[in-house]
PDB file as gemmi writes it, atoms N, CA and C in Angstrom:
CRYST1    1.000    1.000    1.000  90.00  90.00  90.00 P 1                      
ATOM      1  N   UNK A   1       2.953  12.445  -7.705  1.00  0.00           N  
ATOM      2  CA  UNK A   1       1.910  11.495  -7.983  1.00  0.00           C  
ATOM      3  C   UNK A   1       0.788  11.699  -6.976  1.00  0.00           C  
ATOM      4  N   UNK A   2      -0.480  11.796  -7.124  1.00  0.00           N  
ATOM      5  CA  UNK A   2      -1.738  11.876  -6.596  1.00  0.00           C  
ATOM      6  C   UNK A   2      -2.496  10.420  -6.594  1.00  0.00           C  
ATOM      7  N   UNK A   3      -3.066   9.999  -5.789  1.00  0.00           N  
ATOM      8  CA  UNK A   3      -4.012   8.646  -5.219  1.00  0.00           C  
ATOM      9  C   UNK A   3      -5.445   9.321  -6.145  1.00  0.00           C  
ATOM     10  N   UNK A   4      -5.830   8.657  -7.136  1.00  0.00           N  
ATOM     11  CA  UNK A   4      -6.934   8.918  -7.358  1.00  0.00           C  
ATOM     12  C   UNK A   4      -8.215   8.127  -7.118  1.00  0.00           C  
ATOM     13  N   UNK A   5      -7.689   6.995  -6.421  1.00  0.00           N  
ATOM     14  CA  UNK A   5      -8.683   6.099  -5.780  1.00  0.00           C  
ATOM     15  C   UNK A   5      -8.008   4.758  -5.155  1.00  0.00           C  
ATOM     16  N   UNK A   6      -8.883   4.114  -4.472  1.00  0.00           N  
ATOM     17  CA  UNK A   6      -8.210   2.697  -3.540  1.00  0.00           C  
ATOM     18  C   UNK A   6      -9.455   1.735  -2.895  1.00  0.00           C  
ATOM     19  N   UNK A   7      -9.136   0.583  -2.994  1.00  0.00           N  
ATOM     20  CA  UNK A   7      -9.774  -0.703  -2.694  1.00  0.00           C  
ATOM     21  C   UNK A   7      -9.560  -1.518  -2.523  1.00  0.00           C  
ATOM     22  N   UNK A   8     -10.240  -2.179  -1.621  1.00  0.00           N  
ATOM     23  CA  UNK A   8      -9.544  -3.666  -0.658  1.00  0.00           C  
ATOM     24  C   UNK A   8      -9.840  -4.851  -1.862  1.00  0.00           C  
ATOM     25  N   UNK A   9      -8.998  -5.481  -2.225  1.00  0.00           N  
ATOM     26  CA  UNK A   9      -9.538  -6.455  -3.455  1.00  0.00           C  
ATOM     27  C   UNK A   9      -9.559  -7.409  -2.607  1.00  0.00           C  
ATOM     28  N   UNK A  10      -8.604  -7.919  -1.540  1.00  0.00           N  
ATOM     29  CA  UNK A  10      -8.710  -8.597  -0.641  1.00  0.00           C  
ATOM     30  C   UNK A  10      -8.388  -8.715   1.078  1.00  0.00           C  
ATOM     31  N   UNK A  11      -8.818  -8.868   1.826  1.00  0.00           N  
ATOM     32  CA  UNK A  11      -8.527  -8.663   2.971  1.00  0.00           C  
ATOM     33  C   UNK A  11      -7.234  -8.239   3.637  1.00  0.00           C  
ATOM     34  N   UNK A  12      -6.242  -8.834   2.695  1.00  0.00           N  
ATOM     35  CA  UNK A  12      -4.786  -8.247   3.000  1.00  0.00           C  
ATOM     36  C   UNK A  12      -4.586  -7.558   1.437  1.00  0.00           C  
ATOM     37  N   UNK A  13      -5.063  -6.991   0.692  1.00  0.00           N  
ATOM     38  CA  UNK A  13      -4.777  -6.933  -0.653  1.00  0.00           C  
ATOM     39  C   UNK A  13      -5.553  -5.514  -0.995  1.00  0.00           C  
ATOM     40  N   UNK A  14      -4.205  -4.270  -0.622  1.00  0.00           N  
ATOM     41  CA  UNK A  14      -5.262  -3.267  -1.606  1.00  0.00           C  
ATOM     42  C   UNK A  14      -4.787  -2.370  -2.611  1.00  0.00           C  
ATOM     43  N   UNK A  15      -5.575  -2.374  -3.640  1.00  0.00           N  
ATOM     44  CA  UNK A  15      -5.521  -1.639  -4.763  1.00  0.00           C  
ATOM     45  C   UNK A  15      -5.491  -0.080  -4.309  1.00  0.00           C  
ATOM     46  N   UNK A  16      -4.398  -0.087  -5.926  1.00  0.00           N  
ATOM     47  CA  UNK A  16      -3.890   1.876  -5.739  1.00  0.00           C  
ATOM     48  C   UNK A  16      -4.048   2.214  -6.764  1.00  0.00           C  
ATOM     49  N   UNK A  17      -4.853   3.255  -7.251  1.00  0.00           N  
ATOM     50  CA  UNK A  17      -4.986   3.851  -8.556  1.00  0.00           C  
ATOM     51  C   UNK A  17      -4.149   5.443  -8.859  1.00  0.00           C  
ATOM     52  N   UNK A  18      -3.245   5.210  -9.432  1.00  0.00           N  
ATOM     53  CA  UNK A  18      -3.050   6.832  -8.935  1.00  0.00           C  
ATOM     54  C   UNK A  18      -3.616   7.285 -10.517  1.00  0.00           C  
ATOM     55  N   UNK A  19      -3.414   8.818 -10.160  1.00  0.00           N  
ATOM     56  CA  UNK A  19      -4.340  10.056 -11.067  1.00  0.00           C  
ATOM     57  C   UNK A  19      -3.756   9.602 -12.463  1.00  0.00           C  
ATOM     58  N   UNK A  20      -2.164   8.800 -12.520  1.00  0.00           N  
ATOM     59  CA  UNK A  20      -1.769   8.711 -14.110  1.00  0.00           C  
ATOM     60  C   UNK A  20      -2.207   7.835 -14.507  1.00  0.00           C  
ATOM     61  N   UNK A  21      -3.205   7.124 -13.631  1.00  0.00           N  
ATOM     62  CA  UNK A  21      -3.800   5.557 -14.032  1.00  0.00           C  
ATOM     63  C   UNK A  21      -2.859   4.239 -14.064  1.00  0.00           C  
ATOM     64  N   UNK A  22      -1.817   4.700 -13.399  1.00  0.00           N  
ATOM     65  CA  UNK A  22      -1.043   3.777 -12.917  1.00  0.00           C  
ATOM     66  C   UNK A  22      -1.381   2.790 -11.733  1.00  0.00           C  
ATOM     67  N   UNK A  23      -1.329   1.495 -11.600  1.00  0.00           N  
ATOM     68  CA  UNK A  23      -1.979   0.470 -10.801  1.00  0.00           C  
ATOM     69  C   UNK A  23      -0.743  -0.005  -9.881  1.00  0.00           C  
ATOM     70  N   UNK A  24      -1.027  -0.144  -8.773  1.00  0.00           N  
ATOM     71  CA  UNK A  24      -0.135  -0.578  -7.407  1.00  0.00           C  
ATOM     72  C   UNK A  24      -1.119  -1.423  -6.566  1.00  0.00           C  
ATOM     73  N   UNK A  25      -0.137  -2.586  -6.008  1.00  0.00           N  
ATOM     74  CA  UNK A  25      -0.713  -3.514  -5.061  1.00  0.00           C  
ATOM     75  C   UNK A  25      -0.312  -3.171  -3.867  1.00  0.00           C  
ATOM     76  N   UNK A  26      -0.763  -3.342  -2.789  1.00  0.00           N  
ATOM     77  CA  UNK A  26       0.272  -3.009  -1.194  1.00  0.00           C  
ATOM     78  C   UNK A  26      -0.732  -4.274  -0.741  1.00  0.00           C  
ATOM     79  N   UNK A  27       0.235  -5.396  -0.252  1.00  0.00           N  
ATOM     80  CA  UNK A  27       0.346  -6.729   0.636  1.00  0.00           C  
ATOM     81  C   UNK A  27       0.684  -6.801   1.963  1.00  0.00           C  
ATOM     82  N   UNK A  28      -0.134  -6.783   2.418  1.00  0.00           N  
ATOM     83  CA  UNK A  28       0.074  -7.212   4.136  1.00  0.00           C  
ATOM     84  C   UNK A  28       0.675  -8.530   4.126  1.00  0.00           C  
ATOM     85  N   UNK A  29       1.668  -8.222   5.393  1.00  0.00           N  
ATOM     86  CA  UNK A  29       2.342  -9.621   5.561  1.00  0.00           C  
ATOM     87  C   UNK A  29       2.270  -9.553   6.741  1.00  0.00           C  
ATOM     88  N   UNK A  30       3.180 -10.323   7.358  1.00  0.00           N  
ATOM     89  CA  UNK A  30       3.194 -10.697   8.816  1.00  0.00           C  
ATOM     90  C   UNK A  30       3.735  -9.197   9.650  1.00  0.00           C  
ATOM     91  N   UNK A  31       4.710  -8.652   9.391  1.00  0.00           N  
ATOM     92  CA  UNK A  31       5.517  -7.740  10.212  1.00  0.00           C  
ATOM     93  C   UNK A  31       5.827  -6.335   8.838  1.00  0.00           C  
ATOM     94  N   UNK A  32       5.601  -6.491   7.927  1.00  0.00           N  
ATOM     95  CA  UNK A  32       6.083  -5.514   6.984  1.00  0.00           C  
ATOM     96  C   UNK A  32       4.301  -5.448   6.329  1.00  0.00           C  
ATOM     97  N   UNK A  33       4.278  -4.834   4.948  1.00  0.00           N  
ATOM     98  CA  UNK A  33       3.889  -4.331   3.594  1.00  0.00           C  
ATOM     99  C   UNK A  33       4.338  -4.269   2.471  1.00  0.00           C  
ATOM    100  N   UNK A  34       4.316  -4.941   1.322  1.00  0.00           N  
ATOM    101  CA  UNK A  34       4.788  -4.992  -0.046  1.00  0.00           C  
ATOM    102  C   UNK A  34       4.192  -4.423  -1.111  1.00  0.00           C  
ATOM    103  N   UNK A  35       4.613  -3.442  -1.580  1.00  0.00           N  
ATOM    104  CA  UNK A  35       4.304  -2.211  -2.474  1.00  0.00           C  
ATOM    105  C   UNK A  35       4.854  -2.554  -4.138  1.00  0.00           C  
ATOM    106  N   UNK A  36       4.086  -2.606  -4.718  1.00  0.00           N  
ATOM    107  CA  UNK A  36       4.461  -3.084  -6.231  1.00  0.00           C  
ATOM    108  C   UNK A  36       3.527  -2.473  -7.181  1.00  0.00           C  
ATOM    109  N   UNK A  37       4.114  -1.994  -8.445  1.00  0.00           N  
ATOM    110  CA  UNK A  37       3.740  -1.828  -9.321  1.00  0.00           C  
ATOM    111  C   UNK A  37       2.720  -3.090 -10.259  1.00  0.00           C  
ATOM    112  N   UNK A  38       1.146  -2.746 -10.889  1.00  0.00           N  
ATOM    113  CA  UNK A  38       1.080  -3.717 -11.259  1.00  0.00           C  
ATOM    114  C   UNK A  38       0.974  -3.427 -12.980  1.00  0.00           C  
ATOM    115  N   UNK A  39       1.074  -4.301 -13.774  1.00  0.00           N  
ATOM    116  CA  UNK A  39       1.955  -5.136 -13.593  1.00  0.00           C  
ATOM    117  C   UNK A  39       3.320  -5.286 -13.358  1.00  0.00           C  
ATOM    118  N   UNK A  40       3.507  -6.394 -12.498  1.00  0.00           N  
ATOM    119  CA  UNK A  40       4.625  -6.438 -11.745  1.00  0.00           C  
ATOM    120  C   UNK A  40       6.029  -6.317 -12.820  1.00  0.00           C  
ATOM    121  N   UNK A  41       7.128  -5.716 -12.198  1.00  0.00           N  
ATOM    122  CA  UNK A  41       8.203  -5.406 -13.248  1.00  0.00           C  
ATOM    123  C   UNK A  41       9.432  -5.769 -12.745  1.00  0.00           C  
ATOM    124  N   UNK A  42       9.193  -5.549 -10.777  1.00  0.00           N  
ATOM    125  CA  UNK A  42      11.106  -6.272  -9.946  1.00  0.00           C  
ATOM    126  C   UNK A  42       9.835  -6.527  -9.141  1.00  0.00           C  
ATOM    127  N   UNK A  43      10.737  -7.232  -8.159  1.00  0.00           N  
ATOM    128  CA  UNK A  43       9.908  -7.380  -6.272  1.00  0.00           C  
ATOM    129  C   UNK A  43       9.824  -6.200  -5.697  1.00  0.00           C  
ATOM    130  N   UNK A  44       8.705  -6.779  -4.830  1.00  0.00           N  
ATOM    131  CA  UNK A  44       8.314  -5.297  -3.986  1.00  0.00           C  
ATOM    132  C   UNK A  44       8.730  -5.220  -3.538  1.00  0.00           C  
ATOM    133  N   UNK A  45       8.921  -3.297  -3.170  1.00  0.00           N  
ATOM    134  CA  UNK A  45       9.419  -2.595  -2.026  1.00  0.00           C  
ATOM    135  C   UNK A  45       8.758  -2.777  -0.779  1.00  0.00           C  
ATOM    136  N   UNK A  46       9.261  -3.591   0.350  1.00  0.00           N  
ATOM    137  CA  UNK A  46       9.187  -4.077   1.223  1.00  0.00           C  
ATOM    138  C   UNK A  46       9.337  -2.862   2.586  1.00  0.00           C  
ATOM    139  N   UNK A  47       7.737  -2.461   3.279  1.00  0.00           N  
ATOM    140  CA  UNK A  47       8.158  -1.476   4.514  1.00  0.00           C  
ATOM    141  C   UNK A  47       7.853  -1.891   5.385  1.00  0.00           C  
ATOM    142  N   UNK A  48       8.162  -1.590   7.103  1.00  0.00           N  
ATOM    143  CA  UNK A  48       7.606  -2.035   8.060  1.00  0.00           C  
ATOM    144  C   UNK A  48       6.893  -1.624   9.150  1.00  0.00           C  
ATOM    145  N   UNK A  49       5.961  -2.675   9.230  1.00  0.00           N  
ATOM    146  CA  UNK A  49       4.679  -2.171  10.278  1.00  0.00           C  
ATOM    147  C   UNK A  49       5.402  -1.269  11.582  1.00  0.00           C  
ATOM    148  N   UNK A  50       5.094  -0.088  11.954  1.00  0.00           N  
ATOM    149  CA  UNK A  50       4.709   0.043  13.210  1.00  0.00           C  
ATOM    150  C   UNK A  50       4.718  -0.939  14.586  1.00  0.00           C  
ATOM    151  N   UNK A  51       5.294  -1.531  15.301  1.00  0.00           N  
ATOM    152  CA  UNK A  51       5.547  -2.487  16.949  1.00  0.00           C  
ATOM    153  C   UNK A  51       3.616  -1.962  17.306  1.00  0.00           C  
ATOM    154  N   UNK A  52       3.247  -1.060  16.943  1.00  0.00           N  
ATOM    155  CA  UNK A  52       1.522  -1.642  17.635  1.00  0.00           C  
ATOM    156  C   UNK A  52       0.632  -2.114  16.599  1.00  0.00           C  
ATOM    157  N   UNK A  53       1.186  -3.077  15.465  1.00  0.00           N  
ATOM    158  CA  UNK A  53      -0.020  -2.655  14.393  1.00  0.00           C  
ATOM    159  C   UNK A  53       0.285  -4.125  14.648  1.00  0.00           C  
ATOM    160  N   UNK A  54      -0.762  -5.078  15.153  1.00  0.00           N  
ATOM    161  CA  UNK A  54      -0.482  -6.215  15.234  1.00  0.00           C  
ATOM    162  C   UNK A  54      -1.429  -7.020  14.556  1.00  0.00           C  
ATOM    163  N   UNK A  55      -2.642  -6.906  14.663  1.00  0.00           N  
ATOM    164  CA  UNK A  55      -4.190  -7.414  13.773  1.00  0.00           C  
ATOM    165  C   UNK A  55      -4.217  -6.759  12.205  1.00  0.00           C  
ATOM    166  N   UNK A  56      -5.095  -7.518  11.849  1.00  0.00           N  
ATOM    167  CA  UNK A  56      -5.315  -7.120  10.589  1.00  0.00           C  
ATOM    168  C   UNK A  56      -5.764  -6.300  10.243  1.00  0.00           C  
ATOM    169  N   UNK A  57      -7.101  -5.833  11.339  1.00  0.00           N  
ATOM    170  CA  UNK A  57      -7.493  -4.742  11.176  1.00  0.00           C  
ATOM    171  C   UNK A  57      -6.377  -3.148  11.475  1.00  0.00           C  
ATOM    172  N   UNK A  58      -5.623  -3.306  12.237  1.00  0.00           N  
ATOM    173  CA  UNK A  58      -4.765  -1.879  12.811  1.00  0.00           C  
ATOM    174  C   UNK A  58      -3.852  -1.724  11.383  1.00  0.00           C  
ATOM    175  N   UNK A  59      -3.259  -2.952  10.803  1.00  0.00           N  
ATOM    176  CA  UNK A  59      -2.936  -2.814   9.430  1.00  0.00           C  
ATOM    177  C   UNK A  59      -3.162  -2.571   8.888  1.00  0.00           C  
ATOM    178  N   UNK A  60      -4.465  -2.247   8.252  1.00  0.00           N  
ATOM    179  CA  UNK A  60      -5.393  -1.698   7.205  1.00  0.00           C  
ATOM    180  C   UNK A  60      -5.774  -0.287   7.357  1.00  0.00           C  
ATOM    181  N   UNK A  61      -5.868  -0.003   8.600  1.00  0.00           N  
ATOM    182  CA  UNK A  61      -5.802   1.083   9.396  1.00  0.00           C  
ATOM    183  C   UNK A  61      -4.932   1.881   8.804  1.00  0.00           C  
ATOM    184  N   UNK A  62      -3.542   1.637   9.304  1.00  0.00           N  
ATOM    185  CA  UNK A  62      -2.701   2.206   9.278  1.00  0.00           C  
ATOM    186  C   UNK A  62      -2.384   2.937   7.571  1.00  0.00           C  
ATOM    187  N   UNK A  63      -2.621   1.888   6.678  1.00  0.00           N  
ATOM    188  CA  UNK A  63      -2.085   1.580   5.084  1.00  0.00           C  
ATOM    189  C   UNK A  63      -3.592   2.967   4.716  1.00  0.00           C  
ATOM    190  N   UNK A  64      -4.385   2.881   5.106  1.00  0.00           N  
ATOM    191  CA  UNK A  64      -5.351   3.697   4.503  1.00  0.00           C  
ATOM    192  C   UNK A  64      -5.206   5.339   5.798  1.00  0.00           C  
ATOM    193  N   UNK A  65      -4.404   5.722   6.771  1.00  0.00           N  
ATOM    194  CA  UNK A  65      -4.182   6.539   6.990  1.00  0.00           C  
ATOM    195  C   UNK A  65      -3.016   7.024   6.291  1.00  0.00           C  
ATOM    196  N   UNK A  66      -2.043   6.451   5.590  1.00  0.00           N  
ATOM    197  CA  UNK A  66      -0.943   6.748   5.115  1.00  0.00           C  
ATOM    198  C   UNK A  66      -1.294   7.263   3.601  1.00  0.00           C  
ATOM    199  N   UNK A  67      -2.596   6.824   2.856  1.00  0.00           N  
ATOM    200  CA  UNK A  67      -3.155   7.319   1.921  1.00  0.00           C  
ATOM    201  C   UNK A  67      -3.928   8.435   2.646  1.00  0.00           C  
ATOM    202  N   UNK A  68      -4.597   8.883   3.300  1.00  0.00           N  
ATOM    203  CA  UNK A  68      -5.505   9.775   3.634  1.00  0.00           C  
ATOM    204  C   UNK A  68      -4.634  11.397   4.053  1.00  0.00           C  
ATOM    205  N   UNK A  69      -3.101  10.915   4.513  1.00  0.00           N  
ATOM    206  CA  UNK A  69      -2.166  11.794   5.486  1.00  0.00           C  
ATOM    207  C   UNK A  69      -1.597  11.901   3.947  1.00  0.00           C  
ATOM    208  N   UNK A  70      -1.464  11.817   2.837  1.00  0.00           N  
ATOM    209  CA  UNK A  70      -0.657  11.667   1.391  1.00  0.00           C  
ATOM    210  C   UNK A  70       0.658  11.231   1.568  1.00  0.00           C  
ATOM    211  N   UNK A  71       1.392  10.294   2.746  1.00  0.00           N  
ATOM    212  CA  UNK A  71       2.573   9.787   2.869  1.00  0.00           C  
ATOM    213  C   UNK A  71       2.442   8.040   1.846  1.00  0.00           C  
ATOM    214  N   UNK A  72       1.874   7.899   1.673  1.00  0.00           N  
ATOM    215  CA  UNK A  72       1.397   6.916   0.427  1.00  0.00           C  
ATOM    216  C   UNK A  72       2.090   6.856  -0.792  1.00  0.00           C  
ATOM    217  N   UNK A  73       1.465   8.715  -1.477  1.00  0.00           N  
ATOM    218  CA  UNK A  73       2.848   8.863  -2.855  1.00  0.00           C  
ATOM    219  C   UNK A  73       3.849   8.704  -2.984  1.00  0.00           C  
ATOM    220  N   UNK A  74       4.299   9.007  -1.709  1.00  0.00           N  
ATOM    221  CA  UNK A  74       6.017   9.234  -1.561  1.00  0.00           C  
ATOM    222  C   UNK A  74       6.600   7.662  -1.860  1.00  0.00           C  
ATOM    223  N   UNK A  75       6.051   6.830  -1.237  1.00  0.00           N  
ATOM    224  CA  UNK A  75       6.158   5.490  -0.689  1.00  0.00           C  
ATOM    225  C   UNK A  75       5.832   4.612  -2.372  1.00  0.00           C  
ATOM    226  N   UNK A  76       4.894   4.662  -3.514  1.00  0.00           N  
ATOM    227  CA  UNK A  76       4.583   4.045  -4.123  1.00  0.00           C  
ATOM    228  C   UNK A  76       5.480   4.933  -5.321  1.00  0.00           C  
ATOM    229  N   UNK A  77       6.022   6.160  -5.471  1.00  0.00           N  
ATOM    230  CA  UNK A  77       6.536   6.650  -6.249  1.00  0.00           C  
ATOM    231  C   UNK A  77       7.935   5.786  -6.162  1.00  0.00           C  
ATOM    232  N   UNK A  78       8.674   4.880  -4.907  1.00  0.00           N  
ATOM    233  CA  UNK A  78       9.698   4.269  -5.190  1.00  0.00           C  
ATOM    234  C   UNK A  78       9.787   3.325  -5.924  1.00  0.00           C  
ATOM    235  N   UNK A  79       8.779   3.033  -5.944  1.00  0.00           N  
ATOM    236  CA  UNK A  79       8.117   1.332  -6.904  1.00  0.00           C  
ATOM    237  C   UNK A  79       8.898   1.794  -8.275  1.00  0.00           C  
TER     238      UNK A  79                                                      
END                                                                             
């Protein structure tokens, strides 16, 4: 699976488009990330932050280096 695009819909809330036109949410939470297919079909696959990713911003950070490094597919292909 290939990322064919991505966007913050909301401050903790970003959209995943991959190349099959398949739609994914990834949710910031307190200590993890919740990865789901949309529309939704089970609960999300639940991963966890990094011990330095503490702000919102280093979170967002992180979630859009993991798309940029392509460790993203791997991660939304479990969905």
């Amino acid at each position: 699976m290939k990322i064919r695009r991505y966007f913050w819909l909301r401050p903790c809330e970003l959209i995943v488009v991959a190349e099959d036109f398949e739609n994914y949410a990834v949710s910031i939470k307190d200590q993890t990330f919740g990865c789901e297919k949309i529309p939704t079909l089970r609960p999300p696959i639940e991963k966890k932050f990094p011990s330095d990713c503490k702000t919102l911003e280093q979170k967002r950070n992180y979630l859009e280096a993991l798309i940029k490094i392509g460790a993203m597919e791997g991660i939304l292909e479990d969905v």
